[in-house]
N, C-alpha and C positions, 0 to 999 in steps of 0.2 A: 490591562494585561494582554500580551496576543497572545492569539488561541493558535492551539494544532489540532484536525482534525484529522481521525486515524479511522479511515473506511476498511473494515475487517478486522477491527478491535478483536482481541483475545487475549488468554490467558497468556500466551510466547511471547511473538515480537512484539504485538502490541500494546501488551503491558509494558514489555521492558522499554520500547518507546516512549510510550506516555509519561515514564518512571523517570527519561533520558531528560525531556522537553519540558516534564514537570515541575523537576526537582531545579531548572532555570531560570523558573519563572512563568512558564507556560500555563495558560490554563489550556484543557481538554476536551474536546468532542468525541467521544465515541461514535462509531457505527457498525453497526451487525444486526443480522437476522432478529438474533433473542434476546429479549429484553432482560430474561432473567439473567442472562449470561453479561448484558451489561451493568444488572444494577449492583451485580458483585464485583465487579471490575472498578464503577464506581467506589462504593462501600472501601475497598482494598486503598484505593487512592488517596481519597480522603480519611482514613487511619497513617497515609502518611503526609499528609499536610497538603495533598494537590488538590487543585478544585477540576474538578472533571463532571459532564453530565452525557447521558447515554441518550440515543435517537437510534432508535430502529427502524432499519431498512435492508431491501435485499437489492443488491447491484443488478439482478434481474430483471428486478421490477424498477425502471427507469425511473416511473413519478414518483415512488417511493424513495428513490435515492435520492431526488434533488430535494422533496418535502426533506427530507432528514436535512441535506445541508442548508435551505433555507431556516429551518428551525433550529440548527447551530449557531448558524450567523445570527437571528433573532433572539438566542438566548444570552452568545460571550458578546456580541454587538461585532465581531468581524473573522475573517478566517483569516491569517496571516501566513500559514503552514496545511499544507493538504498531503498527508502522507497515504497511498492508496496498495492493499496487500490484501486481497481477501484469497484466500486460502479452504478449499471444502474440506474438512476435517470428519464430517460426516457424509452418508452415501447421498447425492444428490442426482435426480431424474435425467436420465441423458448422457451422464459424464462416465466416460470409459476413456481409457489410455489406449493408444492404437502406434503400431511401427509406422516407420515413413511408408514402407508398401500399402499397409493395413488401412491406411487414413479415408478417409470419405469426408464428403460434404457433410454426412448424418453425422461423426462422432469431432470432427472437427470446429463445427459452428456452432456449439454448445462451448467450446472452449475458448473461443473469439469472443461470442460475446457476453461471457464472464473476467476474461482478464485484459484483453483490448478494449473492447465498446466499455464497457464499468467506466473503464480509465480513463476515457477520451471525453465521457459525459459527464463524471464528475470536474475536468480539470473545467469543462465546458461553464459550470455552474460558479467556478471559483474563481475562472481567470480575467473578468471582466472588475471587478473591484481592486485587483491585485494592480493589474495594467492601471488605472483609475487612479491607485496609490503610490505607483512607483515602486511597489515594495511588495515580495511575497516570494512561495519556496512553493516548487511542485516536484515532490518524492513518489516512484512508483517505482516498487519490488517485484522481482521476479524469481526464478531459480534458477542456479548454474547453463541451464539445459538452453536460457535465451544466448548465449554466449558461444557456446561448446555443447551443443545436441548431444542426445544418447537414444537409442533409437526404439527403447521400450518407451519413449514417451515423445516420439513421433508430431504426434498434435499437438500434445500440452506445450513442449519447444517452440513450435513453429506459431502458435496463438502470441508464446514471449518472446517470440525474435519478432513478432511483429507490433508488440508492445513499445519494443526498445527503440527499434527504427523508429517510430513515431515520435518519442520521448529525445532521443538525441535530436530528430528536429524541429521538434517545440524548442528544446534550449539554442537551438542556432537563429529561429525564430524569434526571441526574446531577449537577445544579446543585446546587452543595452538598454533592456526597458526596465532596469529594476527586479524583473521579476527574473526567479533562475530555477530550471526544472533540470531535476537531474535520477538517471537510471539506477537501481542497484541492485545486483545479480548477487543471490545468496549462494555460494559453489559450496556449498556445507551440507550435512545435514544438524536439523537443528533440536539439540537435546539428545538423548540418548534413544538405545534403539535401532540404529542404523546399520545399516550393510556391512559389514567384512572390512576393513580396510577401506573404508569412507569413511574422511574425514569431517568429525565434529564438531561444534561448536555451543554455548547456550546463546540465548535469546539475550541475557548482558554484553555478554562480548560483545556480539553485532551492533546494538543498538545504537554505540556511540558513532558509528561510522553514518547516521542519520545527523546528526547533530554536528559532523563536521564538516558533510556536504552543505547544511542549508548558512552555515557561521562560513567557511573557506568563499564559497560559489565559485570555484575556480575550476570544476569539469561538471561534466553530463554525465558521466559513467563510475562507477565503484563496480569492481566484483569484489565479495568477500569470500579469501579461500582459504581463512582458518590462521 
């Protein structure tokens, strides 16, 4: 079976992912903070027929992230798919939103290296087997704001535009080796709740747009705007 491993597992996208790649054939690695938070995500899957196992890790904590995906790889025996979205849904140490004026080294480098370095050091752990095989898919999400800034989130933007840069040239980097890494810019808001005339979306709609990037390989980039 190939696995897909989904760093920042959760109940939204990463469910509906897992739900996307599962229900193909996929088996699943989870990753996130809480265990308890994955062994319900598991639990949900396997009541619908996917085999999924959960590894906890915080993308903060480096050796922890790559222990998680080596103990993915050593559980499905390979990673064939690395989809990477973590997302703080809770208050975490450090993380403030700031305008491009507002920005500083202090509240900006907490957001670099959560949603760049994460990124750069997991693809780091995954793409050396991938090249090896010929064969493999590197997914990394971000929000409208890497694309098309908005200026209450100043850093958070500017952390995902330098995500993207990076990611569109991994995929020009990899043109031809088999493997194919590609960008996707969520311009939604996802689920209800949202702003005034901000457009929504759920976590199903989106998901399929994973599953035709890694089946297509034909760009680096998706936005999705609803």
């Amino acid at each position: 079976m190939p696995t897909i491993a989904i760093i920042g597992a959760g109940p939204g996208m990463g469910l509906a992912i897992a739900r996307t790649f599962g229900s193909r054939g996929f088996d699943v690695a989870l990753i996130a903070r809480t265990k308890h938070k994955l062994d319900t995500l598991v639990e949900q899957l396997a009541a619908e027929g996917i085999t999924a196992a959960g590894f906890p890790a915080d993308v903060l904590d480096r050796p922890s992230l790559a222990a998680a995906l080596e103990a993915a790889k050593d559980h499905f025996g390979r990673i064939d798919v690395l989809e990477y979205s973590p997302a703080p849904h809770s208050p975490v140490p450090g993380f403030t939103q700031a305008m491009p004026s507002q920005s500083t080294v202090e509240n900006l480098q907490p957001q670099i290296e959560y949603t760049f370095y994460g990124a750069v050091e997991a693809a780091r752990m995954v793409l050396p087997a991938m090249r090896e095989a010929g064969a493999g898919t590197l997914l990394f999400t971000t929000g409208g704001g890497s694309v098309d800034p908005v200026p209450m989130l100043g850093n958070v933007n500017a952390a995902g535009g330098a995500l993207r840069n990076w990611v569109t040239n991994l995929s020009k980097e990899l043109s031809g080796s088999g493997v194919h890494a590609a960008h996707v810019a969520i311009n939604v808001w996802i689920g209800e709740g949202g702003p005034a005339g901000f457009p929504t979306a759920t976590p199903e709609q989106i998901a399929p747009l994973y599953w035709e990037l890694h089946e297509a390989r034909d760009r680096a980039e998706a936005v999705f705007n609803g």
